[in-house]
FITORPA-11720 format. One record per residue: residue number from 1; residue in three letters; x, y, z of N, C-alpha, C in turn. Coordinates in steps of 0.05 Angstrom, whole numbers, plus 5000, padded with zeros to 4 digits. Each point is the difference from the previous one (the first is absolute). Example, Ala and Ser with C-alpha at 12.3 -4.5 7.8 and 13.67 -1.06 7.14 Angstrom:
BEGIN
+-----+------+------+------+------+------+------+------+------+------+------+
! pos ! code !   nx !   ny !   nz !  cax !  cay !  caz !   cx !   cy !   cz !
+-----+------+------+------+------+------+------+------+------+------+------+
!   1 !  ALA ! 5264 ! 4886 ! 5156 ! 4982 ! 5024 ! 5000 ! 5018 ! 5024 ! 5000 !
!   2 !  SER ! 4993 ! 5021 ! 4986 ! 5016 ! 5024 ! 5001 ! 4985 ! 5022 ! 5014 !
+-----+------+------+------+------+------+------+------+------+------+------+
***
This chain:
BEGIN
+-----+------+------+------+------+------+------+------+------+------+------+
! pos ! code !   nx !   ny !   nz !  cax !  cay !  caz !   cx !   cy !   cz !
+-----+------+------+------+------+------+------+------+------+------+------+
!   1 !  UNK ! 5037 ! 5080 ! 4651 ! 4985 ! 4980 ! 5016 ! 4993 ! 5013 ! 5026 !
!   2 !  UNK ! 4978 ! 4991 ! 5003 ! 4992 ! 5007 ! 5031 ! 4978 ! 4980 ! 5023 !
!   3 !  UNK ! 5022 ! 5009 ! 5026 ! 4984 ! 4982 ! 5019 ! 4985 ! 5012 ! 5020 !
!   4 !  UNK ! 4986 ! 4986 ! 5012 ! 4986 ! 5014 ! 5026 ! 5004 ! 4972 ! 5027 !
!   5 !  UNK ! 5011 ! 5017 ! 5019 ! 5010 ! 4987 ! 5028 ! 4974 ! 5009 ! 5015 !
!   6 !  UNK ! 4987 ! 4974 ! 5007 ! 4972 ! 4996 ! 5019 ! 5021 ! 5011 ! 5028 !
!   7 !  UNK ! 4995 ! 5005 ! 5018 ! 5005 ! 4994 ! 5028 ! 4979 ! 5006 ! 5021 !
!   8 !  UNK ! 5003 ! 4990 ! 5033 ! 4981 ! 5001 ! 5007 ! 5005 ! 5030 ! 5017 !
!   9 !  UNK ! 4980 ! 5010 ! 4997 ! 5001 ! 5035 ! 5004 ! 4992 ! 5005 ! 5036 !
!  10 !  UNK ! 4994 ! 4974 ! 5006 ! 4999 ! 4998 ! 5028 ! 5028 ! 4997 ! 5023 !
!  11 !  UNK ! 5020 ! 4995 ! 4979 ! 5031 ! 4987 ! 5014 ! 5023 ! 5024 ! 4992 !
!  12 !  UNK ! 4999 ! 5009 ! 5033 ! 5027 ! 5027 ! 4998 ! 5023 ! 4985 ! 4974 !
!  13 !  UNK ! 5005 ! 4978 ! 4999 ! 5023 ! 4993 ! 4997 ! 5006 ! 4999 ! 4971 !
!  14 !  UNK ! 4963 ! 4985 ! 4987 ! 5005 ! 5000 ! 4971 ! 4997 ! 5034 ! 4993 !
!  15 !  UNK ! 4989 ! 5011 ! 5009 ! 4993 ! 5029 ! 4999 ! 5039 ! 5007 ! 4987 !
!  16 !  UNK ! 5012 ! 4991 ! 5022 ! 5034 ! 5024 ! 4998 ! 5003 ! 4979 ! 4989 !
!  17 !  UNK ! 4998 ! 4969 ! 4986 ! 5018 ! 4990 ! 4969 ! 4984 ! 5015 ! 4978 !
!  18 !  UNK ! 4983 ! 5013 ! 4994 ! 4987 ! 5017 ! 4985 ! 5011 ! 5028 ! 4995 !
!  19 !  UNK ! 5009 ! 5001 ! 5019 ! 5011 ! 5032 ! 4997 ! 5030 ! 4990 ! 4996 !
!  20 !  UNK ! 5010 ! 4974 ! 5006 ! 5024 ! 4996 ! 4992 ! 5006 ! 4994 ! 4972 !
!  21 !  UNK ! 4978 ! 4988 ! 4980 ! 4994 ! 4992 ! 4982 ! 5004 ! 5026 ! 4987 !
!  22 !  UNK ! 4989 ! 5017 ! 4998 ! 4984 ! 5029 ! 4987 ! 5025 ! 5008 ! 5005 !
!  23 !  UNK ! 5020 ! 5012 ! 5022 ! 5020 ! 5009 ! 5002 ! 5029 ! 4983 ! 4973 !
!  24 !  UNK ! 4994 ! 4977 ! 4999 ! 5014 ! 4981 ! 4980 ! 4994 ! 4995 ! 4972 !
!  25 !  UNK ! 4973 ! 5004 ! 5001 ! 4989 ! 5000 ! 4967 ! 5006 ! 5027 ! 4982 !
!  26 !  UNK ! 5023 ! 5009 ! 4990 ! 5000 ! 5034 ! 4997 ! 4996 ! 4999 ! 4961 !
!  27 !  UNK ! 4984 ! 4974 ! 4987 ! 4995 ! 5001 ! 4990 ! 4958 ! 5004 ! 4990 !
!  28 !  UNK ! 4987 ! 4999 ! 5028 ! 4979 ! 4997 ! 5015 ! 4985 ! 4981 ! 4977 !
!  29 !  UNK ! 5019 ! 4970 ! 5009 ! 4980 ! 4978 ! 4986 ! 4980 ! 4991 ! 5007 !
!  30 !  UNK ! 5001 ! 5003 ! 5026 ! 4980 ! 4983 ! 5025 ! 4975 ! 5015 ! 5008 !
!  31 !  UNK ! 4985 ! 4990 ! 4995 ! 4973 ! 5023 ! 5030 ! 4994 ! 4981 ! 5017 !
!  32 !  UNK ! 4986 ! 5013 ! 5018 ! 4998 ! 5000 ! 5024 ! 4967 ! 4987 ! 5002 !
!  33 !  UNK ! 4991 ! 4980 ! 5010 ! 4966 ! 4995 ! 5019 ! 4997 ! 4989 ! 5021 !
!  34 !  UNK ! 4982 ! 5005 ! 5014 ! 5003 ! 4994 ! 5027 ! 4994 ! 4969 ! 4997 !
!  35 !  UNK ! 4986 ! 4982 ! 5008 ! 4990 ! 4970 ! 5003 ! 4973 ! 5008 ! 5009 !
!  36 !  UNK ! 4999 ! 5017 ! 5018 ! 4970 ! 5011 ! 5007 ! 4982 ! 5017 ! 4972 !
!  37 !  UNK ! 5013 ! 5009 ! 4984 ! 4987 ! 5015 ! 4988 ! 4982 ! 4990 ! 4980 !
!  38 !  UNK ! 4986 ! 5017 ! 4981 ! 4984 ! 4987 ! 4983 ! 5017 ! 4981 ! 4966 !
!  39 !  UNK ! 5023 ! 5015 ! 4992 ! 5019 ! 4985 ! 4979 ! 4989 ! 4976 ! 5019 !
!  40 !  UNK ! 5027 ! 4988 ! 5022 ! 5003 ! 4973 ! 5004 ! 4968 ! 4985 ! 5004 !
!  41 !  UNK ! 4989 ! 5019 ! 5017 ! 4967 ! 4983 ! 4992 ! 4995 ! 4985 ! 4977 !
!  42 !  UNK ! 4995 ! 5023 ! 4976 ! 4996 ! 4991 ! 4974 ! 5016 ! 4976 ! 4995 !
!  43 !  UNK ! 5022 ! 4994 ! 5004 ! 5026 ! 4983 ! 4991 ! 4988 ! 4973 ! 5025 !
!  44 !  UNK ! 4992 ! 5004 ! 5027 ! 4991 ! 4975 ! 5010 ! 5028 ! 5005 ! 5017 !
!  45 !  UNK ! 5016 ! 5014 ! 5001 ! 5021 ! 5003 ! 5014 ! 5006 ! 4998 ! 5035 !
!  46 !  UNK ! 4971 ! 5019 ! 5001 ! 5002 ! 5009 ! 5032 ! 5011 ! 4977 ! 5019 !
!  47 !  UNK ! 4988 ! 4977 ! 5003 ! 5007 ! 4979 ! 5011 ! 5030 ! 4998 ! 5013 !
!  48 !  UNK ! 5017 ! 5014 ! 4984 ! 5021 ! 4997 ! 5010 ! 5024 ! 5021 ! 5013 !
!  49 !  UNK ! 4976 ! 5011 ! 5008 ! 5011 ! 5022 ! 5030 ! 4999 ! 4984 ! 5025 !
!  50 !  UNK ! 4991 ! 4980 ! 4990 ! 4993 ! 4980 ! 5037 ! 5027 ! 5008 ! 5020 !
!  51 !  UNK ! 4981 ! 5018 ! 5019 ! 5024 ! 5004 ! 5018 ! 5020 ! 4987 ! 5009 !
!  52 !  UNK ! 4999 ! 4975 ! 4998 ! 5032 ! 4979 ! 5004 ! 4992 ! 4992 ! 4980 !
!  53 !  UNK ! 5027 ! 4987 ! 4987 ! 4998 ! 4990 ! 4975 ! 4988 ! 5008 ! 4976 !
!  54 !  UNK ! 4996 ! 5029 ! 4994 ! 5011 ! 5022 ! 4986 ! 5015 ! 4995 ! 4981 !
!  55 !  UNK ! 4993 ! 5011 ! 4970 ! 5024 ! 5003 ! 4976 ! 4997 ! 5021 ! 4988 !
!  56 !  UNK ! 5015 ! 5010 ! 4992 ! 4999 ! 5028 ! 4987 ! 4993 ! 4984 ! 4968 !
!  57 !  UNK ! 4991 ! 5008 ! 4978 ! 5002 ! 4993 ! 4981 ! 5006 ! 5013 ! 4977 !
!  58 !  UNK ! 5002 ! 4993 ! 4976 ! 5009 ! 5016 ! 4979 ! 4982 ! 4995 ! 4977 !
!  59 !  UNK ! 4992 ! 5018 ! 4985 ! 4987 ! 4990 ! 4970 ! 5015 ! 5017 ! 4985 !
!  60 !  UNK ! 5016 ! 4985 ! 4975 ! 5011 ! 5015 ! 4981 ! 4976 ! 4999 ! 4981 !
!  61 !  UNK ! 4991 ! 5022 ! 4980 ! 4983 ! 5009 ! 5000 ! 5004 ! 4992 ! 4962 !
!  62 !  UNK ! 5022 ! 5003 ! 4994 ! 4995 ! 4991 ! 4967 ! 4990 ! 4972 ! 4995 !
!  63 !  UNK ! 4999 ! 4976 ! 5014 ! 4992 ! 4984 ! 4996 ! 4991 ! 4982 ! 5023 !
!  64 !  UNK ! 4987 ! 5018 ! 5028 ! 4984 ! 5000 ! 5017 ! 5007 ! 4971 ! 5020 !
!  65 !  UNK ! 5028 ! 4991 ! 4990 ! 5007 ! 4985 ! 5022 ! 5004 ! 5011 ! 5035 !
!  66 !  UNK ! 4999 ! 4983 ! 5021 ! 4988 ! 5002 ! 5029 ! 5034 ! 4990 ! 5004 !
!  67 !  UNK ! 5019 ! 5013 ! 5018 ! 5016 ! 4985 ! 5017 ! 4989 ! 5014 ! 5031 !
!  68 !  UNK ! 5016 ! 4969 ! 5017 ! 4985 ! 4997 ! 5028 ! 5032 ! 4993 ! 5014 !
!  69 !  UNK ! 5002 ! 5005 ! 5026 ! 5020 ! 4994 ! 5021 ! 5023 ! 5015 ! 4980 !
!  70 !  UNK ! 5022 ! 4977 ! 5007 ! 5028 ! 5012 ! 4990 ! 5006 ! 5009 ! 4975 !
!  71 !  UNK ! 4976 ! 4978 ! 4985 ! 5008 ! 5008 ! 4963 ! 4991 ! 5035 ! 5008 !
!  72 !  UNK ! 4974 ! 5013 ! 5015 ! 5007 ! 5034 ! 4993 ! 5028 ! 5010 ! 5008 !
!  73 !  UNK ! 5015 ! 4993 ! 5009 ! 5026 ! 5012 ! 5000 ! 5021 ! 4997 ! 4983 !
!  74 !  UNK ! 4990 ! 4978 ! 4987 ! 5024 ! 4986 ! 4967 ! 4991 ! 5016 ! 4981 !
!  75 !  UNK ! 4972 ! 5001 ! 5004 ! 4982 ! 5014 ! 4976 ! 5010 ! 5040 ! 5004 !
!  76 !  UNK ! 5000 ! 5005 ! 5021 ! 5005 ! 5023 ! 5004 ! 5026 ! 5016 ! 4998 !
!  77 !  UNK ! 5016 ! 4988 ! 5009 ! 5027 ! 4994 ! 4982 ! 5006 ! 5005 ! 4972 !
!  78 !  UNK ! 4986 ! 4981 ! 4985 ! 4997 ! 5012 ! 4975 ! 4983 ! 5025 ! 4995 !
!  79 !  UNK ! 4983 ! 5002 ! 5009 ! 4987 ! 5033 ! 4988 ! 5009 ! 5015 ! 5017 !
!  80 !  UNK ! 5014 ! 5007 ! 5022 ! 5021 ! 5017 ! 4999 ! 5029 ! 5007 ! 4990 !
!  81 !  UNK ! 5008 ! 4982 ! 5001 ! 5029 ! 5001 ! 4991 ! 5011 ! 5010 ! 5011 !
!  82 !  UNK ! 5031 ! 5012 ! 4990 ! 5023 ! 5004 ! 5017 ! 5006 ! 4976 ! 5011 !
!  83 !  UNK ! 5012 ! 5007 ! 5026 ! 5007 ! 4988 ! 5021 ! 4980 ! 4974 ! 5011 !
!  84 !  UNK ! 4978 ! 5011 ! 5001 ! 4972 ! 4982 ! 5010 ! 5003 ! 4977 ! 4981 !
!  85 !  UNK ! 5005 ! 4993 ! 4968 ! 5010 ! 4977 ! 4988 ! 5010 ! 4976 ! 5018 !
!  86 !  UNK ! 5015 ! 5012 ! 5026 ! 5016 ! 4980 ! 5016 ! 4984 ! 4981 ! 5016 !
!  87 !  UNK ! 4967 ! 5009 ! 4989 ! 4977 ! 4977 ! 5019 ! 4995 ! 4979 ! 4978 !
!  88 !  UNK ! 5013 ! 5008 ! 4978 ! 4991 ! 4965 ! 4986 ! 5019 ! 4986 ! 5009 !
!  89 !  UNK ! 5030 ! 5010 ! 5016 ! 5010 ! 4977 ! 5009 ! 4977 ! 4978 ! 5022 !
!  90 !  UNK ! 4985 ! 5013 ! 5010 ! 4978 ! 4975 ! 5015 ! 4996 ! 4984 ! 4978 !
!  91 !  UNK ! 4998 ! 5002 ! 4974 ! 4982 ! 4972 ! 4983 ! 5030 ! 4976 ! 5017 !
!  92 !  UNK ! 5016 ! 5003 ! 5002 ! 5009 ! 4970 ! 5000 ! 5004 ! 4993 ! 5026 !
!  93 !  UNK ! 4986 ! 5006 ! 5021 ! 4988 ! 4986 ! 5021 ! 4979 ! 4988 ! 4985 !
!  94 !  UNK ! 4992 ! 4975 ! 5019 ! 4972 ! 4983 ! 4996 ! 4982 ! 5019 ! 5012 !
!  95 !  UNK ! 4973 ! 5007 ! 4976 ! 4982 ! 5011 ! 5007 ! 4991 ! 4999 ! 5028 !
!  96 !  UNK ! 5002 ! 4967 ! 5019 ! 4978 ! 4994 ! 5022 ! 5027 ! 5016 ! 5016 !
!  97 !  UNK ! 5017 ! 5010 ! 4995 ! 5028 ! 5015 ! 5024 ! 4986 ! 5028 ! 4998 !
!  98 !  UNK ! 5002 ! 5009 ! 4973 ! 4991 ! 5025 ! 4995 ! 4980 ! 5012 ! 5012 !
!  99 !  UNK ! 4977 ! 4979 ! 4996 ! 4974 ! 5006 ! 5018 ! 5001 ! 4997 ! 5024 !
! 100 !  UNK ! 5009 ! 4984 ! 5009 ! 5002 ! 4990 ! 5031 ! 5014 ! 5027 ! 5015 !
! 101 !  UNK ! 5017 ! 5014 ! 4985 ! 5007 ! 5021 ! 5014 ! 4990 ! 5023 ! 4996 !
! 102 !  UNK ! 4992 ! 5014 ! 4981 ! 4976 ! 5015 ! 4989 ! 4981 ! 4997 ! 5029 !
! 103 !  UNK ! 4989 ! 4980 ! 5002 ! 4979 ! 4996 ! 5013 ! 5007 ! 4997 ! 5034 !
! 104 !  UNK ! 5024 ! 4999 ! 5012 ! 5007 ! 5001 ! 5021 ! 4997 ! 5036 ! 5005 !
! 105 !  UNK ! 5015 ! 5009 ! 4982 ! 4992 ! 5025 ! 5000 ! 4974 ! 5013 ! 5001 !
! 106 !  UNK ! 4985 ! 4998 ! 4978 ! 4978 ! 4997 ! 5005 ! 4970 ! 5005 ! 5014 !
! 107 !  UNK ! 5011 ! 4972 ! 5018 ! 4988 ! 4995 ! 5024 ! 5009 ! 5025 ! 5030 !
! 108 !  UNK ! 5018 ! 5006 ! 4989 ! 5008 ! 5026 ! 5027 ! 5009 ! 5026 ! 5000 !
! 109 !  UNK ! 4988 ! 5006 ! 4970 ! 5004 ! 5022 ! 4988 ! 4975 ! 5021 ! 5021 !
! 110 !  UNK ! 4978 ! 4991 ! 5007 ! 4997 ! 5024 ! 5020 ! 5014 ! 5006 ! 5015 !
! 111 !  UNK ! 5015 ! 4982 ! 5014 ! 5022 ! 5001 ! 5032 ! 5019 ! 5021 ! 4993 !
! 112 !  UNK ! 5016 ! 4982 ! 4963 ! 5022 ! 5015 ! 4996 ! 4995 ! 5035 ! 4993 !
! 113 !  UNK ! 4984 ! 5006 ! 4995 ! 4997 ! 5028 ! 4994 ! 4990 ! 5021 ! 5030 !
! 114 !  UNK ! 4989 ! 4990 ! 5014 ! 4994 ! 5004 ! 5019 ! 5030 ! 5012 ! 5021 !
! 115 !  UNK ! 5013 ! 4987 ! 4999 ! 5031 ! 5013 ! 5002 ! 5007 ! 5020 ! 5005 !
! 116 !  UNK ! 4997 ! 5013 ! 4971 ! 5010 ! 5036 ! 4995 ! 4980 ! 5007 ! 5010 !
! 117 !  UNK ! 4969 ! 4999 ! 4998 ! 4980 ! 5020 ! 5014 ! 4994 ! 5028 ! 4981 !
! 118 !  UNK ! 5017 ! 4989 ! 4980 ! 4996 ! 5018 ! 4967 ! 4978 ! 4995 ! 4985 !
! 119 !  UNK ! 4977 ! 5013 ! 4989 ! 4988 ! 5006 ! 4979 ! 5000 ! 5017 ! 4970 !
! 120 !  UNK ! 5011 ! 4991 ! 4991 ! 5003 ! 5031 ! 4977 ! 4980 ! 5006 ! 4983 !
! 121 !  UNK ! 4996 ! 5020 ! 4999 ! 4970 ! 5011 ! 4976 ! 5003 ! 4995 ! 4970 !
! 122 !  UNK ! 5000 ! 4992 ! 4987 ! 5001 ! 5009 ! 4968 ! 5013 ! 5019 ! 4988 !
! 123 !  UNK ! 5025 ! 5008 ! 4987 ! 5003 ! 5028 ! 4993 ! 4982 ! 5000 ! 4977 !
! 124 !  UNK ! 5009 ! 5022 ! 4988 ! 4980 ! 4999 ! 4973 ! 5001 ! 4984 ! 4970 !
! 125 !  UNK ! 5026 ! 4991 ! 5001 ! 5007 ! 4987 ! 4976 ! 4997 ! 4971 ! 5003 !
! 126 !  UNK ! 4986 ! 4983 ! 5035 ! 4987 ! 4973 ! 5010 ! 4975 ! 5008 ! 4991 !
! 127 !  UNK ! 4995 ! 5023 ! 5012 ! 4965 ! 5006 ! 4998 ! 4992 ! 4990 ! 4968 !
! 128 !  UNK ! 5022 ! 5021 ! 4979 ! 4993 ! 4997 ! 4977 ! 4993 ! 4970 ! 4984 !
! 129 !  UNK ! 5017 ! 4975 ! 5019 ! 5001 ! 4978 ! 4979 ! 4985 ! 4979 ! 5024 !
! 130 !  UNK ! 4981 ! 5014 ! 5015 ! 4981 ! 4977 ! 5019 ! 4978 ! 5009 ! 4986 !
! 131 !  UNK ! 4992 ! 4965 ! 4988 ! 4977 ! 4997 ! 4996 ! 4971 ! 4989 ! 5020 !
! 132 !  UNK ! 4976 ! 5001 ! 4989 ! 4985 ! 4985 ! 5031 ! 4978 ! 4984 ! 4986 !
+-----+------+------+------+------+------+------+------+------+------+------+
***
């Protein structure tokens, strides 16, 4: 099975959960698109790079279902595995908790990355699984 993680290619922050992702997937289930790029175009996606209130999204790709806010982290969980499994403990919060915090985040995910004053480039094995 395989997924592809939208994120917005404009935000330091989703930028390094991407490379945190890729560093965690060592089975390389996941690829990579920006929200700007032409994939999420096609998909109608873009929309949701909105600089606040922002979602990273997910399409698992065998049967082209869309997760949005927290479910991409339950969902991601599962197509990584290991350890990362420990995000379907979120299913038993109430979804409107889940999101509500997802989205507090979110909302200040430029601030919060802004912080370190870190950018990281792509190594080659991100490069290899970003699509556009």
């Amino acid at each position: 099975m395989k997924w592809v993680l939208f994120f917005d290619g404009d935000c330091a922050f989703c930028s390094a959960s991407v490379h945190l992702v890729n560093r965690l997937d060592l089975r390389g289930r996941v690829d990579f698109a920006p929200l700007q790029g032409e994939l999420a175009h096609q998909l109608g996606l873009g929309k949701h790079a909105a600089g606040s209130g922002g979602t990273m999204v997910l399409l698992r790709e065998d049967d082209g279902r869309l997760f949005f806010r927290s479910d991409v982290l339950i969902e991601l969980g599962s197509a990584i595995g290991g350890f990362a499994r420990a995000l379907a403990l979120l299913a038993i919060l109430p979804k409107s908790w889940r999101d509500a915090l997802y989205q507090f985040v979110a909302d200040r995910r430029h601030r919060l990355r802004r912080i370190s004053g870190i950018c990281e480039m792509p190594d080659e094995q991100l490069r290899a699984r970003l699509r556009d």
